[in-house]
N, C-alpha and C positions, 0 to 999 in steps of 0.2 A: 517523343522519345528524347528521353537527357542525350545531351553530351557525354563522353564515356572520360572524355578527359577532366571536364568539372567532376564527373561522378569518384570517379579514379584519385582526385584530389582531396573529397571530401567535402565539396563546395554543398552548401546547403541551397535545395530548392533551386538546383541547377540549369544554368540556358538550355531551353532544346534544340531541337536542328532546326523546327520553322521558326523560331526567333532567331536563329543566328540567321537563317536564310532571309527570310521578313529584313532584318536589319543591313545585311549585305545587299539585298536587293535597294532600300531606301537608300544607301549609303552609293550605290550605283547611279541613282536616280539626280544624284546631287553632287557628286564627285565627278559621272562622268562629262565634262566640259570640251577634251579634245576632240575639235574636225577632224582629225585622219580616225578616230574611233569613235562605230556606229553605235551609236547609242541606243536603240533598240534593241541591239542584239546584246548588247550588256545585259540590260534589265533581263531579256529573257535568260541570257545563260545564266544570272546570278539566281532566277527563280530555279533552275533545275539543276546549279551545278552540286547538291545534295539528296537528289530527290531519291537515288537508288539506292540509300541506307534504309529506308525502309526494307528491303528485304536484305542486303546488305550488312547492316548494323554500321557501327559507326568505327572506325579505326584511327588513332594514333599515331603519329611515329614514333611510342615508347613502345607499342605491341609490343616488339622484337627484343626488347629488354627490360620488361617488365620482371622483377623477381615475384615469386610468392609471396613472398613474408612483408607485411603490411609495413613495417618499420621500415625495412630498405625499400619499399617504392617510395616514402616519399622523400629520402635520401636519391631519389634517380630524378625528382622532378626538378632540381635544385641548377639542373644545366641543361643545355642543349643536345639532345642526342644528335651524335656524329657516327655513323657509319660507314662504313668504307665504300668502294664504289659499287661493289660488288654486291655490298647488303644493299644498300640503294634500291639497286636495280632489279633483286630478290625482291624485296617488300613492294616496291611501285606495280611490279607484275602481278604479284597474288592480289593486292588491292583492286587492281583496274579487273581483274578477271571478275573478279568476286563482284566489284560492282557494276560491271558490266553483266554480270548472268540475274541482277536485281534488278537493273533497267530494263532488261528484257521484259522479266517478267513484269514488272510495273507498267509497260506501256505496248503490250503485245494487244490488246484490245484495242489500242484506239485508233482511227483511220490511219492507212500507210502515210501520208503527208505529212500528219501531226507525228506518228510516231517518229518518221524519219529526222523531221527537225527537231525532236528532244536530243534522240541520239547527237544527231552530227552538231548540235549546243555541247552538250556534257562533254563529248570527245572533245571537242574545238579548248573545252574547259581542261580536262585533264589532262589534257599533252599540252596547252598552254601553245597550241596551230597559227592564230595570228594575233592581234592585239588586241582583241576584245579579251578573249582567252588569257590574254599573258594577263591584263590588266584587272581581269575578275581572281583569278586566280592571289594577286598581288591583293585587292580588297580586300579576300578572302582571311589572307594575313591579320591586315589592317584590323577586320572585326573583330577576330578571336583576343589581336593584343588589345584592343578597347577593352573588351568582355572581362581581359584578367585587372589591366587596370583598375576598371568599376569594384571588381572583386575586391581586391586591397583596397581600395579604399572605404571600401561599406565594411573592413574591418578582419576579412579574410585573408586565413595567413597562407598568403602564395608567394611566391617568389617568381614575380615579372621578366626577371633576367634572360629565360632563355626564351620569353616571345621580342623584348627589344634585339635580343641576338641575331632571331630567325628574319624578324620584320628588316635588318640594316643589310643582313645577306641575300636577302631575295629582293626587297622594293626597291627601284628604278625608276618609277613613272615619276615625275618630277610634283604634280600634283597629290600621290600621295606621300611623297618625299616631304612634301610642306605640311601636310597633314600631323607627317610623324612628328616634326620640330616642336609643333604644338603641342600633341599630347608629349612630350617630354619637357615643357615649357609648365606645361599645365600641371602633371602628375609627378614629374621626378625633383 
């Protein structure tokens, strides 16, 4: 399944979700370095913190201000959608519902044990509960701004600005902090 935001953009032959995941996950494998964060339970939550778009689908935070007319959306991608607290916490709700009734249904077959720890990984992921969570969550960032980076530079006319935006408002971890220097060393 594409990406809805490459698709949305017009990005030709766009990331899908198990490439970003596959690459989140790698990026896990190799980023995660701190002892106070269990490195197993990274890799695993990075392999499932996606997994319920499959029935799900894939959501934005432009949904909610998306226009119809093809011309103004991509006059909307050009910044960082800012919402108030209150849209926030509107859209975080319908998302987490919606993909939580797709994890359901994606891992209702499989042993209580395994099901339980997909759940309580994704959750740990979406509420961002202790530092694996915050820190996959923060990766998570990190790959999509690589992914638009790559884009522009193979020629793609995107406008990077509101993922460095999102990536300096949210990333924290000091390791992917050094991360970011780079790719802005590297790309900008």
């Amino acid at each position: 399944m594409e990406r809805k935001g490459w698709v949305l953009r017009g990005i030709k032959n766009p990331e899908t979700i198990a490439a970003h995941t596959f690459r989140t996950t790698l990026m896990s494998l190799v980023l995660c370095c701190d002892k106070k964060i269990d490195r197993d339970k990274v890799i695993k939550m990075a392999l499932v913190h996606d997994l319920c778009e499959v029935y799900a689908g894939d959501t934005t935070p432009y949904d909610t201000v998306l226009p119809k007319n093809k011309k103004e959306q991509k006059k909307i991608f050009d910044k960082w959608v800012r919402l108030s607290k209150e849209e926030k916490e509107n859209f975080f709700r319908k998302k987490y519902k919606k993909e939580n009734e797709g994890l359901k249904k994606l891992v209702s077959k499989l042993p209580s044990s395994t099901r339980s720890e997909i759940r309580n990984l994704w959750n740990d992921y979406e509420k961002g509960l202790s530092p694996e969570g915050r820190f996959v969550r923060q990766l998570d960032r990190m790959e999509n701004l690589l992914q638009a980076l790559e884009y522009q530079k193979a020629g793609e006319k995107i406008n990077v600005w509101p993922w460095w935006v999102q990536a300096e408002e949210l990333i924290d971890n000091p390791i992917l902090l050094r991360l970011l220097d780079n790719l802005e060393k590297k790309f900008c």
